[in-house]
Structure formats: structure tokens, C-alpha cells
C-alpha positions as CSV (number, residue, x, y, z in Angstrom):
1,X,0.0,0.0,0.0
2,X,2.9,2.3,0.7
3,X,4.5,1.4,-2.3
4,X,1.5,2.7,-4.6
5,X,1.2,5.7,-2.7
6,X,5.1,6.7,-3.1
7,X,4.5,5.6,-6.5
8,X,1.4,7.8,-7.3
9,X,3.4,10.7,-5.2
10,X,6.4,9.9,-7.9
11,X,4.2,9.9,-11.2
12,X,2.8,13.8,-9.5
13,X,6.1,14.5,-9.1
14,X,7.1,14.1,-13.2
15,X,3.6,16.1,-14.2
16,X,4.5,18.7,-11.9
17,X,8.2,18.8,-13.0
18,X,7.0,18.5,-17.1
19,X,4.4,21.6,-16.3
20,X,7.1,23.5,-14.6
21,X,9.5,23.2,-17.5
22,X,7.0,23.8,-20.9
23,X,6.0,27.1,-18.4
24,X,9.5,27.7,-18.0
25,X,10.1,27.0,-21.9
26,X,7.6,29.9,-22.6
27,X,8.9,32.0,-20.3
28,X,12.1,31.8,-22.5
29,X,10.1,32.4,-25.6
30,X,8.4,35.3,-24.4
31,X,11.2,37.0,-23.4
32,X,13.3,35.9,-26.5
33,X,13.2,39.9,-27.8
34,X,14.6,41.4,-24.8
35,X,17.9,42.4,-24.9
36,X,19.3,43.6,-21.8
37,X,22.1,42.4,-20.0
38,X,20.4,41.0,-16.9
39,X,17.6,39.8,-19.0
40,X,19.8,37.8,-21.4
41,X,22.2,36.7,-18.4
42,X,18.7,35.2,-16.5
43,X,17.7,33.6,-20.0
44,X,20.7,31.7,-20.3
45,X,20.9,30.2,-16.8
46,X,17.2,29.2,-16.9
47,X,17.8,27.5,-19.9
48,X,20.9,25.7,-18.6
49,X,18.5,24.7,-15.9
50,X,15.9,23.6,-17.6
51,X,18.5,21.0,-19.8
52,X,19.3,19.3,-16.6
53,X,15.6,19.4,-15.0
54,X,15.0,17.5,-18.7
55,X,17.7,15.1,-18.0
56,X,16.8,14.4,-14.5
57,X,13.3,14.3,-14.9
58,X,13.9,11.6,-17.5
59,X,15.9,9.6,-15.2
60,X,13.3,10.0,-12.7
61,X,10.8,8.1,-15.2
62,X,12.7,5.4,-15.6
63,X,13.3,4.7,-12.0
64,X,9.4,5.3,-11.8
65,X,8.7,2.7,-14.6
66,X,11.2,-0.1,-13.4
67,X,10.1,0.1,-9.8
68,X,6.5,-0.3,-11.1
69,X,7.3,-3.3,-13.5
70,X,9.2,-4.7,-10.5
71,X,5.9,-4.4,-8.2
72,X,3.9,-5.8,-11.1
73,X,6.4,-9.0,-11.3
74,X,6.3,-9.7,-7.4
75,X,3.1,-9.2,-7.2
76,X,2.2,-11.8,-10.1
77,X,4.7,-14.1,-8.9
78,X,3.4,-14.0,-5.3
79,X,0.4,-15.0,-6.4
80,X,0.8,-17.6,-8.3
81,X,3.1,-19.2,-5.8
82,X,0.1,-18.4,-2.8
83,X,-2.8,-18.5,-4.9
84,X,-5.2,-19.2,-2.3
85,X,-3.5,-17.0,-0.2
86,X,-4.1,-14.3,-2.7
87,X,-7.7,-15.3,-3.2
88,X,-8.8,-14.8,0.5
89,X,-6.8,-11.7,0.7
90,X,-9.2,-10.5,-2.6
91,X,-11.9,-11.7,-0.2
92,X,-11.1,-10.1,2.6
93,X,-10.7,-6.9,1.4
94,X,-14.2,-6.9,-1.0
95,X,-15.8,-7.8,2.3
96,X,-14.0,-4.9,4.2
97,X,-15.3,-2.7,0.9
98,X,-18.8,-3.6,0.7
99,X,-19.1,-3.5,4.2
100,X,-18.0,0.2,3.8
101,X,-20.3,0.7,1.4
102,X,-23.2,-1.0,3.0
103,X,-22.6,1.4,5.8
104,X,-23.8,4.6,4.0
């Protein structure tokens, strides 16, 4: 259960990061006529940074998608080594739901 939650947390995390870099992206288009110093200086550094947020946040994805895969795998192969195990698990928890349900 902790796993999916760091792992929803994580997939927020790369939307968040993506929005913050296309806004930073038009930042650097909108202010691609300005030519002042400071301006141009400010430019430069954000798009520096936004070349290693690319690069990080792609690394991030990966990690994201292989720890995922990896859930998918031990969860498939506990199953099929416990399957009845598994099954009353399934149970349990659809009893603990529709009792929730039945509740309100």
C-alpha cells in the first residue's frame, strides 16, 4: 500500500516537474526579444537549468517505470506461488469494501 502511494506521489512529481519546465520554456520564448544584460544573463541560466531538469526528470521516469514493472512482477509471482493465499486476501478486502459501502 505504501509502495503505490510513493509511487502515485512519484508519477505527481514528473507532471508537476514537465508543467514546470514547458512554463519555463515559454517564459524563455516570451522574453526571447529582450535584450538587456540582466535579461539575457537570466535567459541563459534558466535555460541551462531547464536542460538538466530535462535530463533528471527523464531519469526520474525510468526509476518510476522499473520500480512499477518490479511491483507488477512480485506481485504476479506471489500470487501464483500463494494462490489461495491471494484469493482470501481479494476476499477479505471486498468484504471490508462492501461493508463500507453498506454502511452509507
Amino acid at each position: 500500500m505504501a509502495d503505490a502511494t510513493t509511487e502515485t506521489s512519484k508519477k505527481k512529481l514528473v507532471r508537476d516537474l514537465q508543467r514546470v519546465i514547458t512554463d519555463a520554456e515559454e517564459l524563455l520564448q516570451a522574453t526571447a526579444n529582450e535584450t538587456e544584460g540582466k535579461v539575457i544573463e537570466m535567459r541563459e541560466r534558466i535555460r541551462e537549468n531547464l536542460i538538466a531538469a530535462r535530463h533528471k526528470l527523464g531519469d526520474i521516469e525510468e526509476t518510476v517505470a522499473a520500480r512499477t514493472k518490479e511491483a507488477a512482477r512480485a506481485t504476479d509471482e506471489y500470487v501464483h506461488e500463494h494462490p489461495w493465499q491471494a484469493i482470501g486476501t481479494a476476499a477479505g478486502v471486498g468484504l471490508l469494501i462492501g461493508m463500507l459501502i453498506a454502511r452509507r
